[in-house]
C-alpha positions in Angstrom: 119.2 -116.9 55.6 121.3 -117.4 58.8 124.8 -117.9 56.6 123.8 -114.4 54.6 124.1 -112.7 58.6 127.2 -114.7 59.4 128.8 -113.5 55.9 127.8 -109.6 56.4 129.2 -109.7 60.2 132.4 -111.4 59.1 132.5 -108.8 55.8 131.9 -105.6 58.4 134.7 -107.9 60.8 137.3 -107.8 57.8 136.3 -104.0 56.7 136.8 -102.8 60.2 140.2 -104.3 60.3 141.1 -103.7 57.1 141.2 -100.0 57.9 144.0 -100.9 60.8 146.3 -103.0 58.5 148.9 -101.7 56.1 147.8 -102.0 52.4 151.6 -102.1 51.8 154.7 -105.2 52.2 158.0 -105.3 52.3 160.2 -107.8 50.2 164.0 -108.8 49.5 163.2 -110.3 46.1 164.0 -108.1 43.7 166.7 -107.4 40.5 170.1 -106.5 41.0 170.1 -103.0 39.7 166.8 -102.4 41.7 168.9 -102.5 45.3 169.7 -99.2 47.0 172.2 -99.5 49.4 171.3 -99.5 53.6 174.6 -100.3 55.1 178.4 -99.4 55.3 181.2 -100.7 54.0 182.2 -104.2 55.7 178.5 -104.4 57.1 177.9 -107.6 58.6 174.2 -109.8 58.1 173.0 -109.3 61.2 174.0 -105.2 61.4 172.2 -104.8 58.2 169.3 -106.9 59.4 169.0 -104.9 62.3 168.3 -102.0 60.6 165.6 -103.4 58.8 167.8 -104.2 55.6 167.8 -107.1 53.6 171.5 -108.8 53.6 172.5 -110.8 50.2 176.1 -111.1 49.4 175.9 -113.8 46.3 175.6 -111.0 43.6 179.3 -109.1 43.5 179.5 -105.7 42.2 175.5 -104.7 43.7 174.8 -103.5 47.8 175.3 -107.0 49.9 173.0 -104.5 52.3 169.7 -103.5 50.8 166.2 -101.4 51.2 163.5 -103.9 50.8 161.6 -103.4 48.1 157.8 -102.1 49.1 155.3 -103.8 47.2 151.2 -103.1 47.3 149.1 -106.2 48.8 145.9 -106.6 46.9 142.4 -106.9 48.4 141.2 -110.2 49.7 138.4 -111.7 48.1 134.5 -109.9 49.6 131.8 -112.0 50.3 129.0 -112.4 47.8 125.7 -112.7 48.9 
């Protein structure tokens, strides 16, 4: 019975925060054609970083400097009683 209380306060502990944390993320990982350009011409890594950007200059002919990509994080797992 006692581990049934400690699950529901830890459950009401994660609901409570869960209100307070983003349900969104932010990622560089994404295709080529998917980037949309942050920077300037001749931006340098750590300019672009500094404005949040993601820097990636192995893929010629696509932004070097680019928005990262927001992506939704799913629900953690609930306790079950």
């Amino acid at each position: 019975m006692e581990y049934k209380v400690i699950c529901a306060l830890v459950l009401v502990s994660v609901l409570a925060l869960s209100t307070l944390a983003e349900t969104q993320s932010e990622t560089c990982v994404m295709a080529p054609r998917e980037r949309k350009n942050c920077g300037f011409p001749g931006v340098t890594a750590s300019q672009c970083t500094s404005r949040g950007c993601c820097f990636d200059d192995t893929i010629p002919g696509f932004p070097w400097c680019f928005t990262p990509k927001t992506i939704d994080v799913p629900p953690e797992d609930e306790c079950e009683f």
